[in-house]
C-alpha positions in Angstrom: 101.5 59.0 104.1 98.2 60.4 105.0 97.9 62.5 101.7 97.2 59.0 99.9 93.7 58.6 101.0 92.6 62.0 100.1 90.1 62.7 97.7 92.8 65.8 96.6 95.3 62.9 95.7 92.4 60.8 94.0 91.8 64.1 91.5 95.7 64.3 91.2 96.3 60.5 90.2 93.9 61.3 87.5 95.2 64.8 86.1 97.3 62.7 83.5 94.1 61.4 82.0 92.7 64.2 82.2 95.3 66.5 80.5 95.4 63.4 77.6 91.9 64.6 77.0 92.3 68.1 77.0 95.4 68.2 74.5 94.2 65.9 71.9 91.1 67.4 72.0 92.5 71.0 71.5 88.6 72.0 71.9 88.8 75.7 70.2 92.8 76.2 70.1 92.4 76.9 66.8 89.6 79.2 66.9 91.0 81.0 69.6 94.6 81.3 68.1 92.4 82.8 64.6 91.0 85.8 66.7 94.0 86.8 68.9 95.8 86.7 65.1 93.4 89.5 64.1 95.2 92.4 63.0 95.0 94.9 65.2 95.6 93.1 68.1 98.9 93.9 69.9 98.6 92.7 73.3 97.2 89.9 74.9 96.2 90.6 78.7 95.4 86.8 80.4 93.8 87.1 83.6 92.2 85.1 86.4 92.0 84.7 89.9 94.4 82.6 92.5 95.2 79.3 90.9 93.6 80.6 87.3 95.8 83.8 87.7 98.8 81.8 88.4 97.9 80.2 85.2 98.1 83.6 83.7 101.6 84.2 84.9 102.7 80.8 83.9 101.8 81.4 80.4 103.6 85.2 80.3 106.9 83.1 81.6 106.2 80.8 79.1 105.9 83.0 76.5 109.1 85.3 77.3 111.4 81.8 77.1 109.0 81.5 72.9 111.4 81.7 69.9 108.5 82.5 67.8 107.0 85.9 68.2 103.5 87.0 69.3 101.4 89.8 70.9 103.1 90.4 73.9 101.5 88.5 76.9 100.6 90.4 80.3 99.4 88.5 83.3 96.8 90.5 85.6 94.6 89.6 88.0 91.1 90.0 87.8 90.6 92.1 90.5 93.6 94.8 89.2 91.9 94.7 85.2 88.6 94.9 86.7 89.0 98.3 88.4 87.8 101.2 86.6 91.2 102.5 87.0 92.9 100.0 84.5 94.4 101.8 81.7 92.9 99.1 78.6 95.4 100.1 75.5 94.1 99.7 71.9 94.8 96.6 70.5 94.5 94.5 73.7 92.9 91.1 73.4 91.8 89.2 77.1 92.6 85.8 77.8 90.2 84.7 80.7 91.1 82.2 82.4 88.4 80.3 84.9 87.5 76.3 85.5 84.2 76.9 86.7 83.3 80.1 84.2 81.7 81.9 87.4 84.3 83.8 89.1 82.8 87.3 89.0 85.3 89.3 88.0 86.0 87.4 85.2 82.3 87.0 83.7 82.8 91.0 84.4 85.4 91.5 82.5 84.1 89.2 79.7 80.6 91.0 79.5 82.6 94.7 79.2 84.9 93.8 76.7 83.3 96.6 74.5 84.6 95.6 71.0 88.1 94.4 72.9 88.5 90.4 71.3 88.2 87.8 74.5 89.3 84.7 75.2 87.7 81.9 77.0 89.9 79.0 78.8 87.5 77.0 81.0 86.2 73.6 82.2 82.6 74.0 81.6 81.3 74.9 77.7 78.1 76.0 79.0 79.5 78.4 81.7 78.6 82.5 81.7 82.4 83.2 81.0 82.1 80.9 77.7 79.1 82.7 76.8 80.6 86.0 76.9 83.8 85.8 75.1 84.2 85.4 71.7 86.1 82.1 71.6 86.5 79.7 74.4 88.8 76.7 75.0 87.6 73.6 76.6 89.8 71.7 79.1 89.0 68.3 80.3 88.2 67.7 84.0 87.4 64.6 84.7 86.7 64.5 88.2 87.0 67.1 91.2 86.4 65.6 94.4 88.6 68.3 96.3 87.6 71.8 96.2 91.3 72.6 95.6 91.8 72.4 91.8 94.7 70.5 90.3 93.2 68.8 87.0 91.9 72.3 86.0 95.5 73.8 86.5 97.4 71.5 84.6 94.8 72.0 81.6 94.2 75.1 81.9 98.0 75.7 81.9 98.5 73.5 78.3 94.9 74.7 76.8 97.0 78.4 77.3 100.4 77.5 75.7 98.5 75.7 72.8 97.2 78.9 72.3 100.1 80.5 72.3 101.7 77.9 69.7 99.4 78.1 67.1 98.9 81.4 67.8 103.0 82.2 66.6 103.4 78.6 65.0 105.7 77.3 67.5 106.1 73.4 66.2 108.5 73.0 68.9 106.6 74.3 71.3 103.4 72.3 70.5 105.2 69.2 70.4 106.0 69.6 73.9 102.7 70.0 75.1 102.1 66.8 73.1 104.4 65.5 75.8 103.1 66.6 78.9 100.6 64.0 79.8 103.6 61.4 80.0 105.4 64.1 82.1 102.6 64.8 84.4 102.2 61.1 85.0 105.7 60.8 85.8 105.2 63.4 88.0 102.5 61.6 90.0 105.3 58.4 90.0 107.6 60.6 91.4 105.4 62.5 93.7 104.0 59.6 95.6 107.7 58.1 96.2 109.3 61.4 97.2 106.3 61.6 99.8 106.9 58.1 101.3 110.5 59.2 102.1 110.2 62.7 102.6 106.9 63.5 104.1 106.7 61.1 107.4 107.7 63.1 110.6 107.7 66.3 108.6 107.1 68.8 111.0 104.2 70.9 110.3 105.7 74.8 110.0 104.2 78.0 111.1 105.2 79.8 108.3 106.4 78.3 104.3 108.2 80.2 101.3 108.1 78.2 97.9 110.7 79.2 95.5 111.0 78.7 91.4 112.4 80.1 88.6 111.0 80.9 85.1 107.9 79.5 84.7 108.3 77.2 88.4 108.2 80.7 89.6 104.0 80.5 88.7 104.5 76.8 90.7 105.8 78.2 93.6 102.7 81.2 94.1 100.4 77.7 93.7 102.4 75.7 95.9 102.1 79.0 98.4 98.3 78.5 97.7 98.0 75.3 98.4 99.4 75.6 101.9 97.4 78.7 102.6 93.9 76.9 101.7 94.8 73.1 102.6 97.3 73.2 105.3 96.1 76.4 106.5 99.5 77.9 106.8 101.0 81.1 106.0 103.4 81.0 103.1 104.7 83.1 100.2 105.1 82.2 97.0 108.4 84.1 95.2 111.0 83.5 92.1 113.9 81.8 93.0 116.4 85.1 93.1 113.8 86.6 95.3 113.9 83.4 97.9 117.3 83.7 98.0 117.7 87.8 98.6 114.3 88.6 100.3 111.9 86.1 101.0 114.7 84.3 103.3 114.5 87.5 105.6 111.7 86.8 107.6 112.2 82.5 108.1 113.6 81.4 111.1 113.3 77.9 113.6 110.2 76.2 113.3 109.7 77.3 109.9 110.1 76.1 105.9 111.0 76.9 103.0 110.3 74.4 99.8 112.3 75.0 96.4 111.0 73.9 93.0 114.0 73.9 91.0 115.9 70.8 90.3 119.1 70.0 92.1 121.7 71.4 90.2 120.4 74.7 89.5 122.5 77.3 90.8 120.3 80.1 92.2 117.8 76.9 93.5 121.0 75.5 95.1 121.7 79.3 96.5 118.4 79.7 98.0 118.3 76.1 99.6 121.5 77.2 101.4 120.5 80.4 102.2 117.1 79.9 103.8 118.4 76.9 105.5 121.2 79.3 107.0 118.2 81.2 109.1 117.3 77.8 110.6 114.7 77.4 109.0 113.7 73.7 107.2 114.7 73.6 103.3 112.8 70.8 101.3 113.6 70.7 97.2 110.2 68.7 95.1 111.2 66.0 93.1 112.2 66.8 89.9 110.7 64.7 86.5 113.9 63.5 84.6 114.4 65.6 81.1 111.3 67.4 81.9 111.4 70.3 80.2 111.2 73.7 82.6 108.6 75.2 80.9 106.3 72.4 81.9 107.1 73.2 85.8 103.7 74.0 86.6 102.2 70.7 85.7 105.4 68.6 86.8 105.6 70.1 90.1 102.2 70.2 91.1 101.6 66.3 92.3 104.4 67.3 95.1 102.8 69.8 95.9 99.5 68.9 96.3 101.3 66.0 98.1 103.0 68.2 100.6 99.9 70.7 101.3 97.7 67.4 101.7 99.9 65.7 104.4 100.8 69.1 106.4 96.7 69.7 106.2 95.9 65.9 107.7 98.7 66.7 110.3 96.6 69.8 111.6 93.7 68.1 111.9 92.1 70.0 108.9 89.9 68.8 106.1 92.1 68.6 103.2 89.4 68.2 100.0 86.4 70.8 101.9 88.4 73.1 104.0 86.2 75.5 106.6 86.6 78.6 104.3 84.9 76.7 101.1 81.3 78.7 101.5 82.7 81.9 102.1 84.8 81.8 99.0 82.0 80.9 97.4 79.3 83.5 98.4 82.4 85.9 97.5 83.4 84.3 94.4 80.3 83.7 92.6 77.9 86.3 93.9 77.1 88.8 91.4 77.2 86.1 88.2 
């Protein structure tokens, strides 16, 4: 279990600590809740880039599964609601979403809001993104020794629905973020015994799909990630219908496919069956007991990391600073 001594797994076996401080802090919920409440606002657009985007997404899923009503919720990414060409409606609010506050796109689209009320979620207080909107929201990060973020996701992720709770007082809702530090640190439990009997003599794939629905849907595209920027290996990220009906097309011998719904699911079971029916390799994540769906992308995201980590070691690549870090980088963060 070579994913064990990475500094990735180190950063995961503390997310649960982390997110602890991040919800009962609630650093600017409130606040942030008040001014997407403004009258006049009738859309929220939440935006960010790769792992922050797939934040985005998660909260829209999130959101459509709400009993309470809000603003409807649109998930972007930067780089489509930065374009001169995006159509901003009256009444839209932003919800930017970056753990550093330095992705370009993102400080871009905070700095032009022009009168349009902006959100904030980030790691650092004292970041350019913070600066620009007009509320932020503080997560907790209490350590990042691997480039690839996993503390910042799970926060980021619960910062955004506790938003979203106080935003349509959703009681319900808030109480199960309440809950989701004890379910991300079953998660880790789970994770690190799933990978002692799953993970040996894996064999490393040249191509992965990862497959979810509702809200593991936003899971899968960062479990996709993650094997793209740790492993180094092609993969696709897709809902669960879509792993089943398109996504399975293209696998074949020598290749995997990874599905995030629990066993017992029906389309999850489908897909399994049907990717596995190309010859390709079918693994399902370990699932937390009673955890509740909408929590997927926190729950899911110590196998993950897991999985990516171990395939990464078993390339020979450097799972916690992989080759591309600079470049991303120099692209990211050059015109802050």
């Amino acid at each position: 279990m070579a994913f064990l001594g990475t500094g990735l797994w180190a950063d995961v076996r503390e997310l649960p600590g982390a997110l602890a401080e991040t919800v009962a802090a609630a650093d600017g919920v409130a606040a942030a809740a008040d001014l997407l409440r403004t009258p006049g606002v009738e859309r929220i657009v939440a935006t960010g880039n790769g792992a922050a985007y797939y934040v985005a997404h998660a909260l829209w899923l999130a959101a459509l599964e709400s009993e309470r009503r809000g603003p409807p919720i649109v998930a972007v990414p930067c780089g489509v609601a930065v374009r001169p060409s995006f159509r901003w409606r009256p009444g839209d609010a932003v919800l930017a979403v970056s753990s550093s506050g330095e992705f370009r796109d993102v400080v871009e689209l905070a700095r032009a809001a022009a009168g349009r009320p902006c959100v904030a979620v980030t790691a650092s207080a004292d970041s350019s993104l913070a600066a620009a909107a007009d509320a932020c929201v503080v997560q907790r990060v209490s350590s990042q020794r691997a480039v690839t973020h996993t503390q910042a996701i799970a926060g980021a992720y619960a910062c955004g629905l506790a938003v979203w709770a106080a935003l349509t007082g959703d009681d319900e809702l808030a109480s199960l973020i309440a809950s989701a530090p004890a379910a991300a640190g079953a998660a880790v439990a789970e994770a690190e015994g799933w990978g002692a009997e799953r993970l040996p003599g894996l064999d490393r794939p040249t191509a992965a799909v990862a497959a979810g629905g509702g809200p593991a849907w936003a899971a899968a595209l960062e479990l996709a990630l993650m094997l793209k920027e740790v492993a180094r290996i092609p993969a696709e990220g897709v809902e669960t219908r879509e792993g089943a009906t398109s996504a399975m097309f293209g696998l074949g011998p020598g290749q995997l496919m990874v599905g995030l719904d629990p066993a017992g699911d029906p389309h999850g079971d489908e897909a399994l069956r049907l990717c596995a029916a190309t010859g390709a390799a079918t693994l399902r994540l370990p699932a937390v007991h009673d955890a509740d769906p909408r929590l997927a992308p926190i729950t899911t995201l110590p196998a993950a990391a897991a999985l990516a980590a171990e395939l990464a070691v078993a390339g020979g690549h450097d799972v916690d600073q992989p080759a591309w870090t600079d470049a991303y980088y120099e692209t990211a963060r050059g015109a802050t």
